[in-house]
VOTIZA-641168 format. One record per residue (C-alpha): residue number from 1; x negated, y, z; residue in three letters. Coordinates in Angstrom, 2 decimals, decimal comma. Each point is the difference from the previous one (the first is absolute). Last residue first. Layout:
N
NUM  X  Y  Z  ALA
...
end
This chain:
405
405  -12,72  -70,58  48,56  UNK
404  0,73  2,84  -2,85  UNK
403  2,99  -2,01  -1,31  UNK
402  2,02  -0,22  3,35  UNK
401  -0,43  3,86  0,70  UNK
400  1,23  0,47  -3,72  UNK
399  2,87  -2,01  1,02  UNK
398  0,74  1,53  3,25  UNK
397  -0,16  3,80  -1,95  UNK
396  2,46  -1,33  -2,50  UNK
395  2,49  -0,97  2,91  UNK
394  -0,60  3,64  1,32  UNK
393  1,22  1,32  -3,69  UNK
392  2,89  -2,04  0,06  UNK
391  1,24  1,22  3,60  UNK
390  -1,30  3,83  -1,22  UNK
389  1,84  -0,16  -3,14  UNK
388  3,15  -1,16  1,32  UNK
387  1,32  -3,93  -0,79  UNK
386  1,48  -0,56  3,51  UNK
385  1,73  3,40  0,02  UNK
384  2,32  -1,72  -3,03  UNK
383  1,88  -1,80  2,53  UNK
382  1,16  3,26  2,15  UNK
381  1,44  1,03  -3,23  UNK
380  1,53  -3,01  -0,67  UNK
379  1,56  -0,13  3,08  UNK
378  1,77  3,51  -0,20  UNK
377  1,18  -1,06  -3,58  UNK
376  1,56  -3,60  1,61  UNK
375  2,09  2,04  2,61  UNK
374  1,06  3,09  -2,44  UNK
373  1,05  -2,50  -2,71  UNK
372  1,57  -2,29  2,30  UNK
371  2,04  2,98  1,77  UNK
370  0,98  1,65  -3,90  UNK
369  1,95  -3,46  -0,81  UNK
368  1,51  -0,29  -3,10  UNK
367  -3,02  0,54  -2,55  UNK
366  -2,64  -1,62  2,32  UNK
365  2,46  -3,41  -0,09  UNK
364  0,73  0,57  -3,92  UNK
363  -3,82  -0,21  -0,47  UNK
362  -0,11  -3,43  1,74  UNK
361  3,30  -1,13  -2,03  UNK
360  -1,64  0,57  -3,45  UNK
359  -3,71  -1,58  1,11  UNK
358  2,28  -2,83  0,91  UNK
357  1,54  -0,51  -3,44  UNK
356  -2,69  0,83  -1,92  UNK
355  -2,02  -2,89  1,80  UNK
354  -3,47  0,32  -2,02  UNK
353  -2,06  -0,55  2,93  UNK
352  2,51  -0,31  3,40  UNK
351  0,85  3,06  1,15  UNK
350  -1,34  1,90  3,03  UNK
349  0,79  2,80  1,63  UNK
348  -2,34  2,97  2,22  UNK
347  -0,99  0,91  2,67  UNK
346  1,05  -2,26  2,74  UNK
345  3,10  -1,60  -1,89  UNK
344  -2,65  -1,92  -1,97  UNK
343  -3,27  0,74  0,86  UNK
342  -1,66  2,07  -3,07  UNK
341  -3,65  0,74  0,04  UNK
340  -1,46  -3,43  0,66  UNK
339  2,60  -1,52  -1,97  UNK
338  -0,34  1,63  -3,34  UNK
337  -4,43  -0,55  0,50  UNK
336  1,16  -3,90  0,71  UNK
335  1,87  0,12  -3,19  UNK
334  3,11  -0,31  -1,83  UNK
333  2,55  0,82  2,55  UNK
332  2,11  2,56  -2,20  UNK
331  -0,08  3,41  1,04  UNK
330  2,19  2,12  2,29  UNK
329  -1,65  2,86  0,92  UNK
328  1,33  2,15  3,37  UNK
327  -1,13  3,61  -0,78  UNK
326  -1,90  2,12  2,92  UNK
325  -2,98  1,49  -2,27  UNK
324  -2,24  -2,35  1,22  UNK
323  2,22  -2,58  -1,41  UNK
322  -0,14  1,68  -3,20  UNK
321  -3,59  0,01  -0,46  UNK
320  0,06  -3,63  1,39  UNK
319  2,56  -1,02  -2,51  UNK
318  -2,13  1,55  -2,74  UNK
317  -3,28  -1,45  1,23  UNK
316  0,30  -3,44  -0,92  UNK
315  -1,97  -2,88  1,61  UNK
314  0,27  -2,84  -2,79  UNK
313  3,09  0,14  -1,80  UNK
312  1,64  -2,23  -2,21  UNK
311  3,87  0,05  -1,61  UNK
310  0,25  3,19  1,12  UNK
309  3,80  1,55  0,98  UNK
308  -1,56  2,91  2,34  UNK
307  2,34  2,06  1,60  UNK
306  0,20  3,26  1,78  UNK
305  2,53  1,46  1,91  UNK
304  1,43  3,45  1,05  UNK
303  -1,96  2,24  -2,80  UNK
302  -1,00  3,36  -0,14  UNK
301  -2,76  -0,04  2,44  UNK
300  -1,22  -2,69  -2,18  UNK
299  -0,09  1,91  -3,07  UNK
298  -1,75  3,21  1,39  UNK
297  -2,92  -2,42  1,39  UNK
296  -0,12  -2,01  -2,99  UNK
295  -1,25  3,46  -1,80  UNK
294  -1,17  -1,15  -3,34  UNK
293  2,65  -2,49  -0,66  UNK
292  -0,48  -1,16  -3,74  UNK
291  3,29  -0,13  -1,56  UNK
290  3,22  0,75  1,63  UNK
289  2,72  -2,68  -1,65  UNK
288  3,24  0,83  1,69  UNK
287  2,65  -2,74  0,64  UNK
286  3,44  1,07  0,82  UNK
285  1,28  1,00  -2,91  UNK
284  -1,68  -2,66  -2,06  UNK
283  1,70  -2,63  1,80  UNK
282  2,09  -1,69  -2,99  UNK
281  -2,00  -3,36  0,02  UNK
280  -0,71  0,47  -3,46  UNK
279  -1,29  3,30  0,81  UNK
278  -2,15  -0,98  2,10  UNK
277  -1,48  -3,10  -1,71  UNK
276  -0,66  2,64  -2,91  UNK
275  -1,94  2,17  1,95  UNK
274  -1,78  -3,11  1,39  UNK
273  -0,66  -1,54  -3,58  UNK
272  -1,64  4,01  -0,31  UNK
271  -2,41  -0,38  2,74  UNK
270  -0,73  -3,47  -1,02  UNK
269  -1,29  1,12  -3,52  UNK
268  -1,72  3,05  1,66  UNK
267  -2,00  -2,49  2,42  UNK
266  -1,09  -2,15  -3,25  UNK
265  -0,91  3,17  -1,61  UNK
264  -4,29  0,22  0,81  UNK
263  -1,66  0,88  3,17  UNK
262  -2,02  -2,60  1,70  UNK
261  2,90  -0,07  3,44  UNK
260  2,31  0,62  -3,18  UNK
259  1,82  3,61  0,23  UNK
258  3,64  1,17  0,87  UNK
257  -0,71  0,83  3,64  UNK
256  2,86  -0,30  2,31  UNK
255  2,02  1,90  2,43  UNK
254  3,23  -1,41  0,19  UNK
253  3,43  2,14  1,67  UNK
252  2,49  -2,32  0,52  UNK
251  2,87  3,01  0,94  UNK
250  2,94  -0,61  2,70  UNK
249  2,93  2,11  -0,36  UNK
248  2,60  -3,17  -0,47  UNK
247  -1,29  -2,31  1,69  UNK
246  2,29  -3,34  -1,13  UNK
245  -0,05  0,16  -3,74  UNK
244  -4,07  0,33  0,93  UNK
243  -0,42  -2,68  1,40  UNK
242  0,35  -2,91  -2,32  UNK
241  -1,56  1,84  -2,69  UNK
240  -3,19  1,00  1,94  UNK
239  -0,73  -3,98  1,15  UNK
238  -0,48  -0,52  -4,26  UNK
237  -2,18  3,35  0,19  UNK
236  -1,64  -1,18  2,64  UNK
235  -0,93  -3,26  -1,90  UNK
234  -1,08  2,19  -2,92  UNK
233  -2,76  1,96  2,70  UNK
232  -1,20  -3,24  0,47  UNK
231  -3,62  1,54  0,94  UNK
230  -1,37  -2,99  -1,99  UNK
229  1,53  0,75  -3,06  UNK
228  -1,63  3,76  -0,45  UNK
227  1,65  3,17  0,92  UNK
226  -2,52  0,52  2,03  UNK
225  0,55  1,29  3,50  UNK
224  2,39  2,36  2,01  UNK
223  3,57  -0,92  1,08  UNK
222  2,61  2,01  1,39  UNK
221  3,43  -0,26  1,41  UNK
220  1,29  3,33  0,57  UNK
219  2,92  1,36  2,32  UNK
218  -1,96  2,51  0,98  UNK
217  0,42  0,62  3,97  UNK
216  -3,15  -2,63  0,97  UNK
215  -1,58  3,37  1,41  UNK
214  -2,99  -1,37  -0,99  UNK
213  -2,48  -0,26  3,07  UNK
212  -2,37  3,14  0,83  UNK
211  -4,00  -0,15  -0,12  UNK
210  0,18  -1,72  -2,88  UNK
209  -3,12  -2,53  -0,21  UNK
208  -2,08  0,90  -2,48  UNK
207  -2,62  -3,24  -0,90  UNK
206  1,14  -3,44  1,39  UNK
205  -3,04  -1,94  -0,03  UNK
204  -0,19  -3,57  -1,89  UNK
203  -0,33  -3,17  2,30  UNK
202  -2,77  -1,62  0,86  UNK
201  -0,26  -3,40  0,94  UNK
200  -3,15  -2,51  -0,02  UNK
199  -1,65  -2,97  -2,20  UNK
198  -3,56  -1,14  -0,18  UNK
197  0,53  -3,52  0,63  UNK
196  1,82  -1,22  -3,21  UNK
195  1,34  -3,58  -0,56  UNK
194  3,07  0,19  -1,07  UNK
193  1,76  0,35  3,66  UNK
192  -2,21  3,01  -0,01  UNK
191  2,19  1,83  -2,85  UNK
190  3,18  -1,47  1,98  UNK
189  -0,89  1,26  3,17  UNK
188  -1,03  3,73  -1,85  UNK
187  3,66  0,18  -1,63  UNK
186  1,59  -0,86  3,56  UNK
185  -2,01  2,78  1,38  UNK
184  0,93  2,55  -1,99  UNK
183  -1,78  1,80  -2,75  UNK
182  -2,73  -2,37  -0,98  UNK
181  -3,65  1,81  0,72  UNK
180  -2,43  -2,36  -1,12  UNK
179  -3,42  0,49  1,68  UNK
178  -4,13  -0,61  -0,88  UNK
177  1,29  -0,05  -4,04  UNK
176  -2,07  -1,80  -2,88  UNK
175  -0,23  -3,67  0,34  UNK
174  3,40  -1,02  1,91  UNK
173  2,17  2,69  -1,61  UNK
172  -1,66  -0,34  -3,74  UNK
171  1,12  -3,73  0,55  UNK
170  3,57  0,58  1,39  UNK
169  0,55  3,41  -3,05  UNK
168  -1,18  -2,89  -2,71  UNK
167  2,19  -2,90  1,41  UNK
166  3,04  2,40  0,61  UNK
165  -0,51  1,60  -3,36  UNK
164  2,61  -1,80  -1,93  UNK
163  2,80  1,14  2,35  UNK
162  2,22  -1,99  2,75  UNK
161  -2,55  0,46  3,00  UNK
160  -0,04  3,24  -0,90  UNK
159  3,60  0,57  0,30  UNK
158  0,26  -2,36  3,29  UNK
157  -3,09  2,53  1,44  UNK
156  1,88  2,93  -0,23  UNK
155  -1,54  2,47  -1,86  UNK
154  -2,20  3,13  1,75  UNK
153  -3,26  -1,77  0,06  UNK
152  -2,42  2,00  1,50  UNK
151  -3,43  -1,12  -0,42  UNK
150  -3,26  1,08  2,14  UNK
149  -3,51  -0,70  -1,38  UNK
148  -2,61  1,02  2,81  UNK
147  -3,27  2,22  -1,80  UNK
146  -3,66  -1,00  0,87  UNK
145  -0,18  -1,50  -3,44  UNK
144  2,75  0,60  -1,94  UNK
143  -1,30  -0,34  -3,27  UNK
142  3,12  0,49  -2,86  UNK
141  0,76  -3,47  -1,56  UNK
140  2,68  -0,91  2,76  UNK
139  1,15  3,71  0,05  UNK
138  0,81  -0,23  -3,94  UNK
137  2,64  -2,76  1,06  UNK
136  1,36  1,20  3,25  UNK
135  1,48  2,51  -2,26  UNK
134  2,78  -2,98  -1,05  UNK
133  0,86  0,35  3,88  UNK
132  1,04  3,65  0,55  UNK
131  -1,46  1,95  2,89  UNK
130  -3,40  -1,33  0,03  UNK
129  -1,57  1,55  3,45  UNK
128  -3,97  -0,04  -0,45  UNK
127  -1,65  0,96  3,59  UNK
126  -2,74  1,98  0,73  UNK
125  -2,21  0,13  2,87  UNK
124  -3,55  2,00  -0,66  UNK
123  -3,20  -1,70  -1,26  UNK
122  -0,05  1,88  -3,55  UNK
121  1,18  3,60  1,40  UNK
120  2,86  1,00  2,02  UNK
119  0,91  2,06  -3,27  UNK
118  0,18  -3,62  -2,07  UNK
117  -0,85  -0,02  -3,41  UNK
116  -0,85  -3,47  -0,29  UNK
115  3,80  -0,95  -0,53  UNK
114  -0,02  2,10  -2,64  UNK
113  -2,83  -1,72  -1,76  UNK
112  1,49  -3,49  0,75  UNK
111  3,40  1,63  -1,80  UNK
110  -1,77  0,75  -3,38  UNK
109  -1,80  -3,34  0,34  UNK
108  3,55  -1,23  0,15  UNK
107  1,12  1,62  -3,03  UNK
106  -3,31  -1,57  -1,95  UNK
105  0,99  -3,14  1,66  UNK
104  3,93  0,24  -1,66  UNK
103  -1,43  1,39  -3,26  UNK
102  -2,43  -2,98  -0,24  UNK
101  2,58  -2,70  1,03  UNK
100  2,62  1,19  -2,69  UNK
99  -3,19  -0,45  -2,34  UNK
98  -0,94  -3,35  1,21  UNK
97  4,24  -0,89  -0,54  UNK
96  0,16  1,15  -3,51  UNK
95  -2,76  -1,77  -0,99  UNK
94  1,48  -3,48  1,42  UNK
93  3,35  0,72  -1,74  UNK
92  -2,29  0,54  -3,12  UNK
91  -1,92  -2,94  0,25  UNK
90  2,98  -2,17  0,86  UNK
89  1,62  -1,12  3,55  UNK
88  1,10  3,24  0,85  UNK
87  3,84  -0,21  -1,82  UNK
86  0,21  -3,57  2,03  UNK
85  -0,72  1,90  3,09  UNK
84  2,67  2,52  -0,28  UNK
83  -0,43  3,47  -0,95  UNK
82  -3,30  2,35  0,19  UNK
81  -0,15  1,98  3,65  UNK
80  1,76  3,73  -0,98  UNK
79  -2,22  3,15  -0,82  UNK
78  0,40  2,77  3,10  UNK
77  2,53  1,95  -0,73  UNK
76  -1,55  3,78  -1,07  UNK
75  -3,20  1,81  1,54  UNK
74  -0,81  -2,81  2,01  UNK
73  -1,76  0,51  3,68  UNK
72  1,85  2,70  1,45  UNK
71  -2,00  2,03  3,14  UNK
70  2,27  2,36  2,91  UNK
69  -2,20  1,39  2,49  UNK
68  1,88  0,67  3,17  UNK
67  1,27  3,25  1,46  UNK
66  2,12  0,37  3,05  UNK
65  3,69  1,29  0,13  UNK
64  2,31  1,43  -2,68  UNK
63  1,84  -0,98  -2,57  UNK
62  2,14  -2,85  1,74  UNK
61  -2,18  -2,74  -1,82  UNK
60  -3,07  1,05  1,53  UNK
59  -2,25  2,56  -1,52  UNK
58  -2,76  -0,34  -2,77  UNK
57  -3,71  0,10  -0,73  UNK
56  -1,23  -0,84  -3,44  UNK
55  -0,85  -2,53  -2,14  UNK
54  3,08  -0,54  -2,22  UNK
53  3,59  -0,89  0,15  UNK
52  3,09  2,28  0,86  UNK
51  1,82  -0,27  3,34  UNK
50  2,15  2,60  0,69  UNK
49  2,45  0,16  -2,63  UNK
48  -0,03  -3,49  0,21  UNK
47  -0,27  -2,88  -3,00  UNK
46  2,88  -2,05  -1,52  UNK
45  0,11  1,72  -3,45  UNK
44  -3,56  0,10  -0,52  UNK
43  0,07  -3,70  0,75  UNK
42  -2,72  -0,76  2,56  UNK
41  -3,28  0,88  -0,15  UNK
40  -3,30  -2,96  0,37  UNK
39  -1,65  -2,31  2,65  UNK
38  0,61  3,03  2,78  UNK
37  -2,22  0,99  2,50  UNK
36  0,15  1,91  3,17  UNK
35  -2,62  1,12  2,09  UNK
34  0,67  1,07  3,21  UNK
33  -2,55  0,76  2,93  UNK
32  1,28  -0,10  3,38  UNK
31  1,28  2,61  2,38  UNK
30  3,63  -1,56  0,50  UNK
29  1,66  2,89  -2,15  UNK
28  -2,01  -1,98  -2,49  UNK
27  1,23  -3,37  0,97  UNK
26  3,68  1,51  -0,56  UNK
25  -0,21  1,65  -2,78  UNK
24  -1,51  -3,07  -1,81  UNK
23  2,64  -2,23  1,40  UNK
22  2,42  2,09  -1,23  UNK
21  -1,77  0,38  -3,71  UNK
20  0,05  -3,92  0,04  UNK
19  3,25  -0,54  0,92  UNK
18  0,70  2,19  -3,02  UNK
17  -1,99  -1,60  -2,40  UNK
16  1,59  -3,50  1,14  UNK
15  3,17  1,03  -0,36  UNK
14  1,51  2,93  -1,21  UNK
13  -0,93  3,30  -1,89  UNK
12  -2,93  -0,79  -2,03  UNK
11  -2,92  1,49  0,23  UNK
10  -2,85  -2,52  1,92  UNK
9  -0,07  -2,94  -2,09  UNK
8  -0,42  -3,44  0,33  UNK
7  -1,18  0,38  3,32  UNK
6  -3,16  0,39  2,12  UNK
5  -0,93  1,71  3,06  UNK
4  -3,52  0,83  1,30  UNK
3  -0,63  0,85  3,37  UNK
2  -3,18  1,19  1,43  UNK
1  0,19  0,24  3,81  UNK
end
């Protein structure tokens, strides 16, 4: 089959980009043929190693594996939508919005001709998979004709619900897309509960899967993520101060990237108000700021428990990497995606959102007692099975099944 995936961007190191390389990898270690296409480059700053821009063929995001063509559509950012209606109501708001119209349509005849180059040939199956909702918006100008429209939407639906593009992303959903992939069920009954029919599950593959369990010997608490405000990592760092005093030994290690999800300082600014927060908070020796993980493997099997202090999530990957790799996660219950993955006193703990307190006196629990950490690690790693390539992959292959009939 012809498949054709497209995101915001396809270099950059997290997020949708890099769902999108592993779903690439793994529909063209499937057989099929993988194009995938990216609106415009991400930050230079934030991109991949392994995952540079351009028309050209390109591996999987492990660095290795089978080949897929790899297209960008913008050179730079994309130009940004005119302001507020008011601001468009005169001649030269009205201007500016016809051209921003033209660019967009000439992008998405771009796209239409890529989507007619299809090696099964012009009558074969193909199927359009829009990784990243705001792409959904060249897509709907692009010709798909003979092409199914598949969107993943990786938020949770209560956080789009609560943005100013629910309306927008709801109307694009019911005119442009055959299926709506929420990423749990609860998310998808709530999506169809407002009035969409087209709606399904999928949940993200879990790419590398350790073939041995952390030893869970380190005594290391680590997080990996953004250090951005919704990944809480300053609410950790308030839970960090009551702990610590009380472990001595015990490291915070936090793996974070110091960069804007569009580039830019506003990431740098809150990396350094975190430094500071530290050492206000007198924990500096015990907290160690990493960087960039490039080998989450090597960090995890170095760690005893992992912990995710968001403020939202959707269906993360970290904890699931780590759960894979044997390490109980306690996380806050903010989420359906959270709660699907972590069962508390299964798997995992649970805090209540935003509960410093509690998220405090769940990590002290794994800290004390070596049984519940071995107990909930060796579940979580039997969890994290559910989500392997080859189970996602064979839920793909039903849906493309469904879409050919």
């Amino acid at each position: 089959m012809d498949l054709f995936l497209v995101s915001g961007s396809t270099d950059t190191r997290f997020g949708p980009a890099l769902r999108s390389r592993q779903l690439a990898g793994l529909f063209a270690g499937a057989g099929h043929h993988v194009h995938l296409i990216g609106i415009a480059p991400g930050a230079e700053e934030r991109r991949a190693a392994d995952a540079a821009p351009g028309d050209s063929g390109g591996p999987d995001c492990s660095g290795g594996g089978p080949a897929y063509r790899v297209s960008t559509l913008y050179d730079g950012p994309p130009p940004a939508a005119p302001g507020r209606a008011r601001r468009r109501a005169g001649p030269v708001g009205r201007l500016r919005r016809r051209a921003h119209e033209r660019g967009m349509r000439a992008k998405a005849e771009e796209l239409s001709a890529l989507f007619r180059e299809r090696p099964g040939g012009p009558g074969s199956a193909g199927v359009v998979v829009v990784t990243e909702g705001w792409a959904l918006e060249w897509v709907a100008l692009a010709d798909t004709a003979g092409l199914s429209v598949v969107v993943m939407s990786h938020e949770p639906y209560a956080v789009t619900k609560r943005s100013g593009r629910y309306q927008r992303l709801r109307w694009l959903y019911r005119q442009h897309a055959d299926r709506v992939l929420a990423p749990t069920r609860q998310d998808a009954d709530w999506w169809i509960r407002s009035w969409l029919n087209n709606v399904g599950v999928m949940p993200s593959p879990l790419i590398g899967r350790p073939e041995l369990p952390s030893p869970r010997t380190g005594r290391c608490v680590v997080f990996v993520g953004r250090l951005d405000h919704d990944k809480g990592t300053d609410i950790l760092l308030d839970a960090w101060a009551q702990l610590a005093p009380h472990h001595p030994g015990w490291l915070l290690r936090l793996y974070g990237d110091a960069t804007d999800r569009a580039g830019g300082t506003g990431a740098r600014a809150r990396a350094d108000a975190l430094h500071k927060q530290c050492a206000e908070l007198g924990i500096s020796a015990s907290v160690e700021w990493m960087g960039y993980a490039a080998d989450v493997p090597r960090v995890l099997a170095e760690s005893a428990v992992f912990v995710l202090p968001s403020r939202q999530e959707g269906f993360p990957l970290a904890p699931l990497e780590a759960m894979a790799a044997g390490l109980p996660c306690v996380a806050f219950d903010v989420s359906p995606g959270v709660r699907e993955l972590v069962t508390d006193g299964v798997d995992g703990l649970l805090a209540r959102p935003g509960n410093v307190d509690e998220l405090a006196r769940q990590l002290a629990r794994l800290l004390t007692d070596r049984e519940l950490r071995e107990r909930l690690g060796d579940a979580a790693r039997e969890k994290a099975r559910r989500y392997a390539p080859e189970v996602v992959a064979e839920r793909w292959e039903e849906l493309f099944a469904l879409l050919r009939k």
